[in-house]
N, C-alpha and C positions, 0 to 999 in steps of 0.2 A: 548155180548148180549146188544140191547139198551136199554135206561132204562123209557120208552115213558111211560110205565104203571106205571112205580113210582109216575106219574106227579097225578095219581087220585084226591087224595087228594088236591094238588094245584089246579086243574084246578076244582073243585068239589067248592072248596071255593069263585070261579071268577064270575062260570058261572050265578050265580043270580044276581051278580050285570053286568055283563057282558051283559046281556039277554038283556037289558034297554035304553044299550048305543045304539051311530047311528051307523051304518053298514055303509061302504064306505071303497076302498085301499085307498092306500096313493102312490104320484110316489115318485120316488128319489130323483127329485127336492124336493118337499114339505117338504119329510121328511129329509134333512138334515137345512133347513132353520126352525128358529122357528119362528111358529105362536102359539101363544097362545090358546090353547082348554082345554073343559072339560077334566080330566084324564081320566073319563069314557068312553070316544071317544076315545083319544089317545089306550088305552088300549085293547080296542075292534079293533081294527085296527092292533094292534098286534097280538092278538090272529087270525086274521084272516088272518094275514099271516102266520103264525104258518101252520094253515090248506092247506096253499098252499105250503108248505115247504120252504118258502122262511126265513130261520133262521137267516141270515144278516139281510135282515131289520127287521125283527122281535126283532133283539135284539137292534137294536138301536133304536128303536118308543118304547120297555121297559124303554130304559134307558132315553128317551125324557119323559116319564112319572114321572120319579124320579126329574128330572133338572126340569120341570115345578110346580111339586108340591110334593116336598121333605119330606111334615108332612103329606100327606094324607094317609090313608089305601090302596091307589095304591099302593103306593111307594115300601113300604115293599114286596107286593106282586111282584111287576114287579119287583124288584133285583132278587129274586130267579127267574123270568122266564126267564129272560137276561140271567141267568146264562145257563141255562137250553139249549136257544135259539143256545148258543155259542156250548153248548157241542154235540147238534145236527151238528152242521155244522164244527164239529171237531178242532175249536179254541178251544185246551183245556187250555193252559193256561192262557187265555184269563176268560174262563169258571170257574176254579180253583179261580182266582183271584175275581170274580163277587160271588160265592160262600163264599168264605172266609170273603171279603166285611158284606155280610149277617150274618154270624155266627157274626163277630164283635159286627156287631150294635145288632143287634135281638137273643142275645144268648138264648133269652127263647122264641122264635118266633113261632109259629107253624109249619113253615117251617124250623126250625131248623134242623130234622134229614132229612129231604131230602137234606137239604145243605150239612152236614157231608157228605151222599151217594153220591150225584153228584162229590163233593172233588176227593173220594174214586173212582170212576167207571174212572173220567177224566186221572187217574194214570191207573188205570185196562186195560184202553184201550191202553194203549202207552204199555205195555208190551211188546218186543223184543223175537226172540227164542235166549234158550238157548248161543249160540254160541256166542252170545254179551254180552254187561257188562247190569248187572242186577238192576243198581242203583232204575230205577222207578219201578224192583218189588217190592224190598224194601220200597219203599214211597208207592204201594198203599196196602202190608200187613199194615205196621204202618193205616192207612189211614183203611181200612177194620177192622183192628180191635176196632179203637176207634168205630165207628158203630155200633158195635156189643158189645163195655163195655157201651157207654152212652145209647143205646136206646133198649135195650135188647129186649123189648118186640115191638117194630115198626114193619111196612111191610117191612122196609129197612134190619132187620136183618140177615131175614133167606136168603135171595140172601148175604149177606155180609158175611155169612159163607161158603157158595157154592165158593163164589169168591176167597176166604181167601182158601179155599183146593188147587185150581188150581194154587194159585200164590206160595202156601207151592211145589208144587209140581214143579214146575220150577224152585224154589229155591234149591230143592236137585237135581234137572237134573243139575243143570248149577253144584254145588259142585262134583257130577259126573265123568260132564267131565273135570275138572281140574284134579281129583284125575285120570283119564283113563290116561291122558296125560302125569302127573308124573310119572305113572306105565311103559310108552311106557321110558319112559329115564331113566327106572330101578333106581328113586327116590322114593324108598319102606316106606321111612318113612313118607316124605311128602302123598304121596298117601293114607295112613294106616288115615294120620289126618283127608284129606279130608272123606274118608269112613265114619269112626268113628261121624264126624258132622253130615252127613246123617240120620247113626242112634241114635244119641241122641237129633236132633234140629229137624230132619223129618223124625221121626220114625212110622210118619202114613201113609208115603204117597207113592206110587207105587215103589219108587226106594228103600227102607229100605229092601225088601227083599234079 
């Protein structure tokens, strides 16, 4: 699921000062050369490619807002939408890192828990089936549950519990079928461990019965 409605709150926060700025794109040329402007220009400029989906340049006229003017109140704000920008056009590690960036500097930021969520969802979305190594389930359970211990009460929670069932839930399919496959080479004891994890680590979730 994307996570575009998370953004309310971010984008709730822009739009007034946003509203002000001048409207114009930017081409490619322009925007990889710096010329100097208001943040509030650069920034609307972003956001308006946002609206055309164009998430590349999007995240890089965020990040030209930060390198032109690094103490403004853009700043802060366009880290998180760079982030954001990236994990729409599926650079998630890319997106992960520009995230993390944020939590660093801005631990007590406003956009703090949508940065923990976006972390969380950049992992959520790389999930593999079952049949493959499960490493980034594990990174976006860990990843979903901080979510859900720091900001309990946020809009980001109650999707990061929803998330947090489906990755629990792939985590006991994939122990599963390890343990189906011991069983096929009448390794009863090994198979018995894997069962056994199912129902003591994922005893809520579709495979425990």
């Amino acid at each position: 699921m994307r996570s575009s409605h998370a953004l309310k709150l971010v984008l709730a926060a822009s739009a007034a000062m946003a509203a002000t700025a001048c409207a114009g794109g930017t081409s490619r040329q322009e925007e990889l050369a710096y010329i100097e402007r208001p943040a509030e220009v650069i920034y609307d400029e972003a956001l308006h490619s946002l609206d055309r989906n164009r998430w590349a340049i999007a995240s890089k006229q965020f990040d030209e807002v930060q390198r032109q003017h690094p103490y403004s109140p853009w700043a802060q704000r366009s880290m998180l939408m760079a982030a954001y920008a990236r994990y729409r056009s599926r650079d998630y590690e890319e997106a992960i890192s520009s995230a993390q960036e944020y939590i660093t500097l801005h631990p007590g930021g406003d956009g703090a828990p949508y940065a923990y969520y976006l972390v969380a969802v950049c992992h959520f979305d790389q999930i593999i089936d079952v049949g493959r190594e499960q490493a980034r389930s594990e990174l976006a359970l860990a990843a979903l549950n901080e979510v859900t211990a720091r900001f309990p009460d946020s809009e980001y929670a109650r999707d990061a519990e929803l998330k947090t069932d489906m990755v629990r839930d792939q985590l006991a399919g994939k122990e599963m079928e390890i343990g189906r496959y011991y069983l096929r080479r009448s390794e009863h004891l090994a198979a018995i461990n894997r069962f056994k994890k199912v129902i003591q680590t994922y005893d809520t979730t579709s495979h425990a019965p």
